[in-house]
Every structure is written in C-alpha cells, then in structure tokens.
NUTOR-421653 format. One record per atom (N, C-alpha, C, O): residue number from 1; residue in one letter; atom name; y, z, x. Coordinates in steps of 0.2 Angstrom, whole numbers, plus 5000, padded with zeros to 4 digits. Example, Ala and Ser with C-alpha at 12.3 -4.5 7.8 and 13.67 -1.06 7.14 Angstrom:
[1 A N [4972 5039 5066]];
[1 A CA [4978 5039 5062]];
[1 A C [4984 5039 5066]];
[1 A O [4983 5042 5071]];
[2 S N [4989 5035 5064]];
[2 S CA [4995 5036 5068]];
[2 S C [5000 5039 5064]];
[2 S O [5006 5040 5067]];
END
This chain:
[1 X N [5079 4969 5063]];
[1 X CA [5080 4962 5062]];
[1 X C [5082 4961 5054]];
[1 X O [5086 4957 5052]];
[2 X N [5076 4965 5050]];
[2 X CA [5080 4963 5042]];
[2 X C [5087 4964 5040]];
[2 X O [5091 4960 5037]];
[3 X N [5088 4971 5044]];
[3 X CA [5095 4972 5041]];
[3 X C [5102 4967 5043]];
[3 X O [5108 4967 5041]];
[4 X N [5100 4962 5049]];
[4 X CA [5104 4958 5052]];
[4 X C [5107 4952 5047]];
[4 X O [5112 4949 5047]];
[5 X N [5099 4952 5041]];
[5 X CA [5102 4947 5035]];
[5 X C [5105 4949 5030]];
[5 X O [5106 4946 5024]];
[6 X N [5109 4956 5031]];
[6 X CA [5113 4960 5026]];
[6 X C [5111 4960 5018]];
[6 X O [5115 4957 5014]];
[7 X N [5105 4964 5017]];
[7 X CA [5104 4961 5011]];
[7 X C [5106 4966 5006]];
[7 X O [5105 4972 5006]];
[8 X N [5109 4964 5002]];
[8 X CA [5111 4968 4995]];
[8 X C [5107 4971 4992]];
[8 X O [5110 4975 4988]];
[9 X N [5100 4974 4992]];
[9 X CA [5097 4978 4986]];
[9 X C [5092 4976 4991]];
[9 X O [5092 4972 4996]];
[10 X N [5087 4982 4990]];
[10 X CA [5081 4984 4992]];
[10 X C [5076 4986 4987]];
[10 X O [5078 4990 4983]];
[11 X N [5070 4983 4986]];
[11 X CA [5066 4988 4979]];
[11 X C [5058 4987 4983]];
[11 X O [5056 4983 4986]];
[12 X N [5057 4993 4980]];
[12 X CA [5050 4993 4984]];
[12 X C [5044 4995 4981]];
[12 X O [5045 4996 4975]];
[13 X N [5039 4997 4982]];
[13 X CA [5032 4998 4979]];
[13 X C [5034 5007 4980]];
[13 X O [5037 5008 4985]];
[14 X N [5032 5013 4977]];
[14 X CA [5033 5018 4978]];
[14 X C [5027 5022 4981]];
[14 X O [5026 5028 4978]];
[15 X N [5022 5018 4987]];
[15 X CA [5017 5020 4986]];
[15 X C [5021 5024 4996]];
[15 X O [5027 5023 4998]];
[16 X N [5016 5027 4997]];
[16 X CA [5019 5030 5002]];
[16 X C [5022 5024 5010]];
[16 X O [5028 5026 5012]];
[17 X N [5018 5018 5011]];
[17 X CA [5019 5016 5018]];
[17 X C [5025 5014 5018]];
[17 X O [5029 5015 5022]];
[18 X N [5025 5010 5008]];
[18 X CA [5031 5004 5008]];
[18 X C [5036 5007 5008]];
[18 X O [5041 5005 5010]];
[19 X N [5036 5013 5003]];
[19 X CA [5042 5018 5002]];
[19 X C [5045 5020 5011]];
[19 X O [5051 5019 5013]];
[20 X N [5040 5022 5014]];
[20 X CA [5040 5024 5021]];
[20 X C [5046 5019 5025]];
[20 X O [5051 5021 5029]];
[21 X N [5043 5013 5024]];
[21 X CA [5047 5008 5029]];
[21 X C [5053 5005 5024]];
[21 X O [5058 5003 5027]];
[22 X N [5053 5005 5017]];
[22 X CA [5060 5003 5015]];
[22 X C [5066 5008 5016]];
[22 X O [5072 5007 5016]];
[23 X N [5064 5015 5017]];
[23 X CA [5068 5022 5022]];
[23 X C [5070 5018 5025]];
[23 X O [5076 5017 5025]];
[24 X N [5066 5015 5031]];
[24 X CA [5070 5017 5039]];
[24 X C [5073 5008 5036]];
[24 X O [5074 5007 5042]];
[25 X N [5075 5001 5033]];
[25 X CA [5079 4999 5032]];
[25 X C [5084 5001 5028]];
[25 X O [5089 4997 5028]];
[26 X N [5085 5007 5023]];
[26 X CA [5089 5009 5019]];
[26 X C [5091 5013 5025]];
[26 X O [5097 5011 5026]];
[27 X N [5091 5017 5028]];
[27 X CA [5093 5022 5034]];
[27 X C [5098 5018 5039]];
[27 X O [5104 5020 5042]];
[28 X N [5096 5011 5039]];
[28 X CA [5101 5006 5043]];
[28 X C [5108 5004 5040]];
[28 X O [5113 5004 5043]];
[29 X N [5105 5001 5034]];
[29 X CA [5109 4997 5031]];
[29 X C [5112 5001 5026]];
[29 X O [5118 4998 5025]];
[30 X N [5111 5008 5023]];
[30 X CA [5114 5011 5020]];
[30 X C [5114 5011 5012]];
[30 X O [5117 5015 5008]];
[31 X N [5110 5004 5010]];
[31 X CA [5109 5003 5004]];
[31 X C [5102 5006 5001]];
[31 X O [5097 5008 5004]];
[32 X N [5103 5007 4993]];
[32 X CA [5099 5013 4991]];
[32 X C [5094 5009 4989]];
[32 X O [5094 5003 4989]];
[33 X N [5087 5014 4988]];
[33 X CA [5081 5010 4986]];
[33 X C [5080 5013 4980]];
[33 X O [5081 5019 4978]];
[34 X N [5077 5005 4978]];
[34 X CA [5074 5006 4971]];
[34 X C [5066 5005 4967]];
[34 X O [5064 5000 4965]];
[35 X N [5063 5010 4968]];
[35 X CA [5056 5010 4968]];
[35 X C [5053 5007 4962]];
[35 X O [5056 5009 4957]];
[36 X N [5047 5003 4961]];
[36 X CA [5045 5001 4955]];
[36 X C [5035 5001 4957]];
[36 X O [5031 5000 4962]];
[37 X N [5035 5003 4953]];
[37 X CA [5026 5006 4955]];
[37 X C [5022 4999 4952]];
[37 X O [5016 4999 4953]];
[38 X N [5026 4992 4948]];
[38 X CA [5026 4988 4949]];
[38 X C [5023 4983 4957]];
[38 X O [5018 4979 4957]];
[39 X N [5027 4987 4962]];
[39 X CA [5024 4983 4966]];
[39 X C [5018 4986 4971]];
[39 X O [5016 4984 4977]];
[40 X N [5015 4991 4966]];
[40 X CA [5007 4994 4972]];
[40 X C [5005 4987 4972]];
[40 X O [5008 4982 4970]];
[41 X N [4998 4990 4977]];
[41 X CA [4995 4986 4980]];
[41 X C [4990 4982 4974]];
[41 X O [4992 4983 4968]];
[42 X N [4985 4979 4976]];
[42 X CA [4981 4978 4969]];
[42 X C [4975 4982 4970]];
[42 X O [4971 4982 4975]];
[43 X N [4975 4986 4963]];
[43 X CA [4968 4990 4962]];
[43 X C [4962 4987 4963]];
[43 X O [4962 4983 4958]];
[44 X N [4958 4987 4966]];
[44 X CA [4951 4988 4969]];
[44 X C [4945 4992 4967]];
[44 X O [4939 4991 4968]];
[45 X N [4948 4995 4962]];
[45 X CA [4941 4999 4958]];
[45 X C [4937 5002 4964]];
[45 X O [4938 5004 4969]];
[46 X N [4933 5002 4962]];
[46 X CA [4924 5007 4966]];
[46 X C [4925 5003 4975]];
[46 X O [4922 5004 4980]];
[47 X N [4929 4998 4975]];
[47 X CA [4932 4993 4983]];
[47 X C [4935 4999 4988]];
[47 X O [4935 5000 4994]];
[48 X N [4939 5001 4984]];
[48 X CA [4945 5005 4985]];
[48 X C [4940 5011 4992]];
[48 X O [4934 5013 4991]];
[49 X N [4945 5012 4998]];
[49 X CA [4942 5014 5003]];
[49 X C [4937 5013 5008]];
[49 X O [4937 5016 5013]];
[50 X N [4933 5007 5005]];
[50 X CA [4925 5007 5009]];
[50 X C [4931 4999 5013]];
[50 X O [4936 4996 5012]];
[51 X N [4924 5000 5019]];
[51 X CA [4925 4995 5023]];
[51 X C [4922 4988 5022]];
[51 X O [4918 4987 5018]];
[52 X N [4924 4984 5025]];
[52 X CA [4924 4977 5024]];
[52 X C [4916 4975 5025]];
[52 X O [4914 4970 5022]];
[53 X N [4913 4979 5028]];
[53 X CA [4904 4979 5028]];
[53 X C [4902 4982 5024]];
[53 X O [4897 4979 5021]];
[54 X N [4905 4987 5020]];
[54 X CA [4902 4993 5013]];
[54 X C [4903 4988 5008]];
[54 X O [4899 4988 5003]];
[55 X N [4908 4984 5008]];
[55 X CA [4908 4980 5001]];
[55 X C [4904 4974 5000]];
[55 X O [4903 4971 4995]];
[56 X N [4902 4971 5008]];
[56 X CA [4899 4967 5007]];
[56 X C [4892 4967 5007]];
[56 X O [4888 4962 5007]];
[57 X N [4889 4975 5009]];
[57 X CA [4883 4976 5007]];
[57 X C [4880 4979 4998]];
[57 X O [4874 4980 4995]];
[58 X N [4888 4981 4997]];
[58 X CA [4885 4982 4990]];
[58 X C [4885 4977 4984]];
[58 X O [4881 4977 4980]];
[59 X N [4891 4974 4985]];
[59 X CA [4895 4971 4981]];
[59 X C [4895 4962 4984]];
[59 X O [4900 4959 4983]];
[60 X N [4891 4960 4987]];
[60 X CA [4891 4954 4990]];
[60 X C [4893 4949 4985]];
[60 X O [4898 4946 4986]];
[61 X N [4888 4948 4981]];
[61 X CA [4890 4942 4976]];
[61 X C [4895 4942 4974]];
[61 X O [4899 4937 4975]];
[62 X N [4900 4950 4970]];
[62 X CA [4906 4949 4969]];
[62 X C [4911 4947 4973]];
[62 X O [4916 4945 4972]];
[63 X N [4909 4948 4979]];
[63 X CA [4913 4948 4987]];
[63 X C [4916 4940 4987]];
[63 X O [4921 4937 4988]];
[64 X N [4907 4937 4986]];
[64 X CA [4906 4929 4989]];
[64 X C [4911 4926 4984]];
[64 X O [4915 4922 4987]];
[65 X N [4912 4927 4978]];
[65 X CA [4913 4923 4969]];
[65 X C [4922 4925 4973]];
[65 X O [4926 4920 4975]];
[66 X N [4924 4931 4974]];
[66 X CA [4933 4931 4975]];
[66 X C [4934 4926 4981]];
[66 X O [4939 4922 4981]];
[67 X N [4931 4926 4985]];
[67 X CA [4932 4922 4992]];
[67 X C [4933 4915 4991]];
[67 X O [4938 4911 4993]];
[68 X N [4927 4913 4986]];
[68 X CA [4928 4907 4984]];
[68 X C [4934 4904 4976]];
[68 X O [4933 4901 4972]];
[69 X N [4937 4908 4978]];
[69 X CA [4944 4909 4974]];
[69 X C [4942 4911 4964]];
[69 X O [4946 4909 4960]];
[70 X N [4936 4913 4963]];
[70 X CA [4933 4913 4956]];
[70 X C [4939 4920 4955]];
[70 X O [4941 4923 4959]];
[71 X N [4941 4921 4948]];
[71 X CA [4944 4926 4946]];
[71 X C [4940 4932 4946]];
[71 X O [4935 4932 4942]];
[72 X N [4939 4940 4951]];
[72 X CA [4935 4943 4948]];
[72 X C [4938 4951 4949]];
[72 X O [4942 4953 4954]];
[73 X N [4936 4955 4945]];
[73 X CA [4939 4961 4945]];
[73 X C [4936 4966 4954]];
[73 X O [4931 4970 4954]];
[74 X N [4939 4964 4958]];
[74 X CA [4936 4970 4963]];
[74 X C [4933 4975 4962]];
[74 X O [4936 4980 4960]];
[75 X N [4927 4976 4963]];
[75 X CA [4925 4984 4962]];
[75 X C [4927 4986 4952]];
[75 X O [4927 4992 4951]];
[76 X N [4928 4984 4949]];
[76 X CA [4929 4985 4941]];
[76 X C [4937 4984 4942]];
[76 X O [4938 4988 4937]];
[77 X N [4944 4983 4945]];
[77 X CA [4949 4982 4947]];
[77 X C [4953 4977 4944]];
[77 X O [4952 4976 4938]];
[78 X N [4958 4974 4947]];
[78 X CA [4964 4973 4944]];
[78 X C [4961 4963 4945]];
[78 X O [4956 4960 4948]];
[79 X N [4965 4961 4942]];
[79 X CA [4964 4952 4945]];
[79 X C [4969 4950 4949]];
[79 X O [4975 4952 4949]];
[80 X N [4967 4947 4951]];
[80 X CA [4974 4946 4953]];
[80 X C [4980 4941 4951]];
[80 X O [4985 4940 4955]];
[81 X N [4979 4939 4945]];
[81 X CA [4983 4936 4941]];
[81 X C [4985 4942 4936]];
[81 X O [4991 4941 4934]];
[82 X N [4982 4947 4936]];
[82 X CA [4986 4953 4935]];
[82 X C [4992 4957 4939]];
[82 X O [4998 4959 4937]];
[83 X N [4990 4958 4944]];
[83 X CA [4996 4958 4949]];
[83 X C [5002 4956 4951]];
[83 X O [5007 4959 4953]];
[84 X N [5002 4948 4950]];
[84 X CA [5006 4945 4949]];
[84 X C [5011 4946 4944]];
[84 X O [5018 4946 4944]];
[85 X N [5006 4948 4938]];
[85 X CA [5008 4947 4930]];
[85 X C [5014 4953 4931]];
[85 X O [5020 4952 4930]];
[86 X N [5012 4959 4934]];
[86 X CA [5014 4964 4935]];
[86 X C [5023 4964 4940]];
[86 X O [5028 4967 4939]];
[87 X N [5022 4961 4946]];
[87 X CA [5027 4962 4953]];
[87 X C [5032 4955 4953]];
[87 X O [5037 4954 4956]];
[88 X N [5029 4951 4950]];
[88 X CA [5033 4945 4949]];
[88 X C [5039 4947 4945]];
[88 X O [5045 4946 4946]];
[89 X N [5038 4950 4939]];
[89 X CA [5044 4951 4933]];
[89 X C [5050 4957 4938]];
[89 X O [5055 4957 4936]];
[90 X N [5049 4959 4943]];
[90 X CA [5051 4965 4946]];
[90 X C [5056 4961 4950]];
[90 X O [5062 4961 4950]];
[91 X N [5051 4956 4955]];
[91 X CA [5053 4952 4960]];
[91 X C [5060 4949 4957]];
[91 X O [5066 4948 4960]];
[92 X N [5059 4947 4950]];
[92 X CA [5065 4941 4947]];
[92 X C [5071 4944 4942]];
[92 X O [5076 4941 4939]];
[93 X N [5068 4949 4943]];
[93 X CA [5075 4956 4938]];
[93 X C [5079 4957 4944]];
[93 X O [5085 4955 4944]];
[94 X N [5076 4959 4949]];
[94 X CA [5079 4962 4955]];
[94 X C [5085 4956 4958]];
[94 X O [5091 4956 4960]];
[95 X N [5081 4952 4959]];
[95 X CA [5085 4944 4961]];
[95 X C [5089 4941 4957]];
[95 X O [5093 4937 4959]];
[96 X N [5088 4942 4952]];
[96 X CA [5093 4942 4945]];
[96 X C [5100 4944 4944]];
[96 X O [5104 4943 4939]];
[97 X N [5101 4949 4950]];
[97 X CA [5105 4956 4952]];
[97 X C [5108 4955 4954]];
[97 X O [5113 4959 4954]];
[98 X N [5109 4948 4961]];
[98 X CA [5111 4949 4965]];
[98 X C [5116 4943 4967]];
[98 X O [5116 4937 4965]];
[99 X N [5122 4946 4970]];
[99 X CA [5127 4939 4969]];
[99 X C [5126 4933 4974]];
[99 X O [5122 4932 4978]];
[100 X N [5131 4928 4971]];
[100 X CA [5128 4920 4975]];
[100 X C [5123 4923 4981]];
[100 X O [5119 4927 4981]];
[101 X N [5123 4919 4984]];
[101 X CA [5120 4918 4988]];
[101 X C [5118 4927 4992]];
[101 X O [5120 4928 4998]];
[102 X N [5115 4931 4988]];
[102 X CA [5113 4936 4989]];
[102 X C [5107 4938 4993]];
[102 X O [5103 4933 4993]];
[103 X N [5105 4944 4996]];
[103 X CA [5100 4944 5000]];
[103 X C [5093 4950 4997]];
[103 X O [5093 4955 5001]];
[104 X N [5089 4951 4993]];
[104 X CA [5085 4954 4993]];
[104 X C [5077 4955 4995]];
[104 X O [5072 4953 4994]];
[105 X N [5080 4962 4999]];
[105 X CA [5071 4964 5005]];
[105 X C [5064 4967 4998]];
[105 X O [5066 4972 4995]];
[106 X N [5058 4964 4997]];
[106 X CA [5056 4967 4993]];
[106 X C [5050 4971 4999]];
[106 X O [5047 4967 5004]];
[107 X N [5048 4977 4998]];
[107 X CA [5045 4981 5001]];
[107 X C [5040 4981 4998]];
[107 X O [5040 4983 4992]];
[108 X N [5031 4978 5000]];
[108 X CA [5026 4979 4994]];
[108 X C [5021 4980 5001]];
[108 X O [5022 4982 5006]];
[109 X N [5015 4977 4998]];
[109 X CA [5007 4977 5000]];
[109 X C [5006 4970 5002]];
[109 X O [5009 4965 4999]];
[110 X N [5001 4969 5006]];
[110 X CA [5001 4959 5007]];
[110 X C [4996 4959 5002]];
[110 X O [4997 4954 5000]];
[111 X N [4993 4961 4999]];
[111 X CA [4989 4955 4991]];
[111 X C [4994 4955 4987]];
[111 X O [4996 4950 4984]];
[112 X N [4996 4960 4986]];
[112 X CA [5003 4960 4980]];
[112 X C [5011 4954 4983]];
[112 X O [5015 4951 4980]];
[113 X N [5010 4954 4987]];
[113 X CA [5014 4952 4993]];
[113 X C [5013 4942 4989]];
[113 X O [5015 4940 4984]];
[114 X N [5009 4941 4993]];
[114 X CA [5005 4935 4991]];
[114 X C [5004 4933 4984]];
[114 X O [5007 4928 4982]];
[115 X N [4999 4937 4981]];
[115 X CA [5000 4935 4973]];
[115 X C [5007 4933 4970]];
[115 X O [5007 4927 4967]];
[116 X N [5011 4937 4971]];
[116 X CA [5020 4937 4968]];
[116 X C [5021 4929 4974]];
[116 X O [5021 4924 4971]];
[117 X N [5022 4929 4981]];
[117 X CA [5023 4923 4981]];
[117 X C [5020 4917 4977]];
[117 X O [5024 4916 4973]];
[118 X N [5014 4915 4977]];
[118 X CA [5011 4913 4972]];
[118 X C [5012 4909 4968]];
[118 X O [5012 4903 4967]];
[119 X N [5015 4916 4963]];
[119 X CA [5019 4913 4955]];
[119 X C [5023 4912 4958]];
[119 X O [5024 4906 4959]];
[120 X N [5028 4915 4959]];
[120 X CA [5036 4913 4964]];
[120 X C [5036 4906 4965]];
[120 X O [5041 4903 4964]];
[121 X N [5030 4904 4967]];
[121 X CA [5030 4896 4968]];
[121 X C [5026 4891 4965]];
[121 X O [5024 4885 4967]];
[122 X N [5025 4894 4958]];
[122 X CA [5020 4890 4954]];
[122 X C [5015 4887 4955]];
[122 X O [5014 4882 4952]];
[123 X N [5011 4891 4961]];
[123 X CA [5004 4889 4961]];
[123 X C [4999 4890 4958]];
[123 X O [4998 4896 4957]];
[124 X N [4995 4886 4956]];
[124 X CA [4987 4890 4954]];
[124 X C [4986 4893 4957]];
[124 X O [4986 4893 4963]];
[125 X N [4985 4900 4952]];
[125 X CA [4980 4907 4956]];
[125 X C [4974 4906 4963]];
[125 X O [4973 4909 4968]];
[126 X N [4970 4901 4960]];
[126 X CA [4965 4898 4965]];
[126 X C [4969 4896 4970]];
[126 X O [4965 4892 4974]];
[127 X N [4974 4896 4973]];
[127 X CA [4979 4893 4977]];
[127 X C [4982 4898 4981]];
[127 X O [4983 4897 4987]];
[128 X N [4982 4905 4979]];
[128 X CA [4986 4910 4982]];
[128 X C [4983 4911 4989]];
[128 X O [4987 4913 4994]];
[129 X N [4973 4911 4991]];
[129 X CA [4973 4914 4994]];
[129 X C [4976 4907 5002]];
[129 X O [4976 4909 5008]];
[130 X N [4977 4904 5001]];
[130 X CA [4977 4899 5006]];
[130 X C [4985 4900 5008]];
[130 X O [4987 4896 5013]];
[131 X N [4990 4905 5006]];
[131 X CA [4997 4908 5008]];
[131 X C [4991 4914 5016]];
[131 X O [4994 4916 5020]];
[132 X N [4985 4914 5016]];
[132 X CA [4984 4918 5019]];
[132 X C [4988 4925 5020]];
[132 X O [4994 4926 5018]];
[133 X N [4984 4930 5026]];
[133 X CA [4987 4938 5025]];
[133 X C [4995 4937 5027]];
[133 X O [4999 4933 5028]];
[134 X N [4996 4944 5025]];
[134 X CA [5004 4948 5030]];
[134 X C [5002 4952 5035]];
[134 X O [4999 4957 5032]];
[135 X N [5003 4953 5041]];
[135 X CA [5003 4957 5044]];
[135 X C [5005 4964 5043]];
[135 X O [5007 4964 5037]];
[136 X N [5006 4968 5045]];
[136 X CA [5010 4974 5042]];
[136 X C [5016 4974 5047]];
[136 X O [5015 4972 5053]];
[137 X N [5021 4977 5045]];
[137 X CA [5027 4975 5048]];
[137 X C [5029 4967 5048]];
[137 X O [5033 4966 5053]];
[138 X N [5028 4963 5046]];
[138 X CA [5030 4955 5046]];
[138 X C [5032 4954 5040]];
[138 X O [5030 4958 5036]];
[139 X N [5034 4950 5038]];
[139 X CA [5037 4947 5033]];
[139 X C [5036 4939 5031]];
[139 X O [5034 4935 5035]];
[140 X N [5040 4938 5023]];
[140 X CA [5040 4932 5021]];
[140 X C [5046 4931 5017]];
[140 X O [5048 4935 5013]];
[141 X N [5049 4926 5019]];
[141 X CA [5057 4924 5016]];
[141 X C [5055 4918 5011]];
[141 X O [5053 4912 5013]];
[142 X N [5057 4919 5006]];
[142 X CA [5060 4912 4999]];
[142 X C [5066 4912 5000]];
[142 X O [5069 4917 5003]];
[143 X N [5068 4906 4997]];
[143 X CA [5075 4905 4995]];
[143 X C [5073 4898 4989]];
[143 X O [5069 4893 4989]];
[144 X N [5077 4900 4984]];
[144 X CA [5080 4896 4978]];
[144 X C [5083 4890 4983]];
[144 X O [5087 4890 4987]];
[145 X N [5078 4885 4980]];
[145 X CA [5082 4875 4984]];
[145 X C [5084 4873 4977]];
[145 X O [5086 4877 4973]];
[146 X N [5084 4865 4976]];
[146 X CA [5085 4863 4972]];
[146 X C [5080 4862 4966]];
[146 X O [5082 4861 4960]];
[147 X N [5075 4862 4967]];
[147 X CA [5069 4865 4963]];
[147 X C [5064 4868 4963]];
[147 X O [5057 4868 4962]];
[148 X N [5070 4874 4964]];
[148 X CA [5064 4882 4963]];
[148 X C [5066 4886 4969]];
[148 X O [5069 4885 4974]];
[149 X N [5062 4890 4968]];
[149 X CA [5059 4894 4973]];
[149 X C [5056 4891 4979]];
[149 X O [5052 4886 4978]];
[150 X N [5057 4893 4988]];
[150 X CA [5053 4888 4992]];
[150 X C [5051 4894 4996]];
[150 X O [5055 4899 4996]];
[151 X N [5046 4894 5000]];
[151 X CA [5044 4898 5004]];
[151 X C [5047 4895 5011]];
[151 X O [5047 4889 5012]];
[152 X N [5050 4901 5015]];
[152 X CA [5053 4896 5022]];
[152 X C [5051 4899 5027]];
[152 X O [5053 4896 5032]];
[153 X N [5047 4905 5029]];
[153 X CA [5044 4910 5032]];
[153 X C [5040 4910 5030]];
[153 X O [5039 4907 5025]];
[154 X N [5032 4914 5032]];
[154 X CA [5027 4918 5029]];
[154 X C [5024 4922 5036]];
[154 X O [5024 4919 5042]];
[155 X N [5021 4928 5036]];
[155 X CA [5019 4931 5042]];
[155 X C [5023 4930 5047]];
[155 X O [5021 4926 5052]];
[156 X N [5032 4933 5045]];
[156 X CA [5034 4932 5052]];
[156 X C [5037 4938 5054]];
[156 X O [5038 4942 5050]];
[157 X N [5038 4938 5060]];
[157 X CA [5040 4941 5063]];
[157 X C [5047 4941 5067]];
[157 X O [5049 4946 5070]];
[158 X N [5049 4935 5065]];
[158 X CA [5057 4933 5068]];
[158 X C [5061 4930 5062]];
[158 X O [5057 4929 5058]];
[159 X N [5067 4928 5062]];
[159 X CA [5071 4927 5056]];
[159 X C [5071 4918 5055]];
[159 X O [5071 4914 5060]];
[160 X N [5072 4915 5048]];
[160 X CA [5071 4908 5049]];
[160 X C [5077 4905 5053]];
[160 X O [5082 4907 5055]];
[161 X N [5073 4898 5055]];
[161 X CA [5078 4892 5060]];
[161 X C [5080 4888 5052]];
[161 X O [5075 4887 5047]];
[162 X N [5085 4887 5052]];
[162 X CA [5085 4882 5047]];
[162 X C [5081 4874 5050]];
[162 X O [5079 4872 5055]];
[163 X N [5080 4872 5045]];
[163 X CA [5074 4864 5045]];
[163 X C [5081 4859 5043]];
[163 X O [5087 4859 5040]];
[164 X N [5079 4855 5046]];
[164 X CA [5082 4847 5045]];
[164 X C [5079 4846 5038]];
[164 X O [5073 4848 5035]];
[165 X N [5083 4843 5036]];
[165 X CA [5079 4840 5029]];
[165 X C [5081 4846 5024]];
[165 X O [5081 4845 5018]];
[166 X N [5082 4854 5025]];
[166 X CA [5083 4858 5021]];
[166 X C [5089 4857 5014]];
[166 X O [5095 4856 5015]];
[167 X N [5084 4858 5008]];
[167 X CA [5091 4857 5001]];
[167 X C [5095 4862 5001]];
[167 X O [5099 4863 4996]];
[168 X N [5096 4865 5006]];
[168 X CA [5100 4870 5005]];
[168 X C [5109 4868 5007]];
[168 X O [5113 4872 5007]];
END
C-alpha cells in the first residue's frame, strides 16, 4: 500500500524491526534506505524490557507522574522532548530533500513516532500523548497545508480520502 504513494526517499531508525520493514518497501519500490540511529525508539533506562506490570510494581509513582503527562526520565532514560529534539531534525532534513510535492516514508518506533508528530505540529509536549499509540505495521501521513505541517491520517491502515475543506 505504501509503495502505491510512490515515494521518493525512505529513512529509517536502524534499529533491527524498522530497518527490517523499510527492506521489504525498498524491495518494492526500488528506492534506497537511509538509516539514522536518530530515529530509535526512546530510551527507557532500568524500563527497558520489563513488562507493563514490572514497571508498575517498581516504578509506579514514576509511571503515574508520565501518564499524567509530567516530564520524566523512564527508568533514568530519555524525555521525551529529548526524542523529538533528536528525529524531528531528521524528519525535516530528509523532507527538505525532496521535490515539489514529494513523498517521504519515515520508518521509526511509535513513541518516536508520536513525539516527532508532535513537534511536526507544534504541540506542547504535554500534548503528544493524546496523538495516542501506532499500531505496528500502520501508519500516520502529514502533509505541509497552508500553515504548516497537518496530520491527515494517524494509526492507519489504509491510504488518505481527501476531506472537503482540504487547503491542499
């Protein structure tokens, strides 16, 4: 289905899954990948591996404090305004790249996923988590409107309908 939106460049996280799946769209389309360690996932520190019960039998308070969107290092880990700070500059080099109305697939992790939306759209960080999850294998399409960046997909699974009223 991606490849049906013939996109110009691909850049991806070089972590094994994302690497894994931006393969089998560079296998279709023929276009090369460009890996950026830029787009891992976000670090988790001492989080990293345990399960969703493990962290909140150890780590509750810090659990409760991110949930309710307070800034906090996971496990000793990244922020997630760190994140951003980091895959956003990636996301907008790459897209920077690419002619008129150009098409770029970015291959990541859904927190890095979301964070980089985000800024992409100039929300307060306390804002991000309400973009809610990615599924794995689904996707999320922006496109540049008339001002800015706009989210026109998230967690999908099929390619956008254009909207009435679109500034496009």
């Amino acid at each position: 289905m991606l490849a049906s939106l013939n996109p110009d460049a691909i850049v991806a996280s070089d972590l094994k899954r994302a690497a894994a799946t931006a393969g089998e769209l560079a296998g279709v389309t023929g276009i090369d990948i460009s890996y950026d360690a830029a787009l891992r996932e976000t670090y988790a520190g001492a989080w990293q591996g345990m399960t969703h019960e493990e962290i909140i039998g150890r780590y509750g308070d810090q659990y409760a404090a991110w949930k309710r969107g307070e800034p906090v290092r996971r496990g000793g880990g990244e922020l997630e305004t760190e994140v951003a700070d980091r895959a956003a500059p990636v996301v907008l080099h790459h897209a920077d790249k690419l002619p008129d109305d150009g098409t770029l697939v970015v291959v990541s992790h859904g927190g890095t996923i979301r964070t980089t939306i985000g800024r992409l759209l100039g929300l307060e960080s306390h804002h991000w988590e309400s973009l809610g999850g990615l599924t794995n294998c689904c996707w999320s399409v922006l496109g540049e409107g008339a001002r800015g960046w706009r989210l026109l997909e998230h967690n999908a699974g099929t390619l956008p309908e254009p909207v009435l009223g679109d500034d496009t």
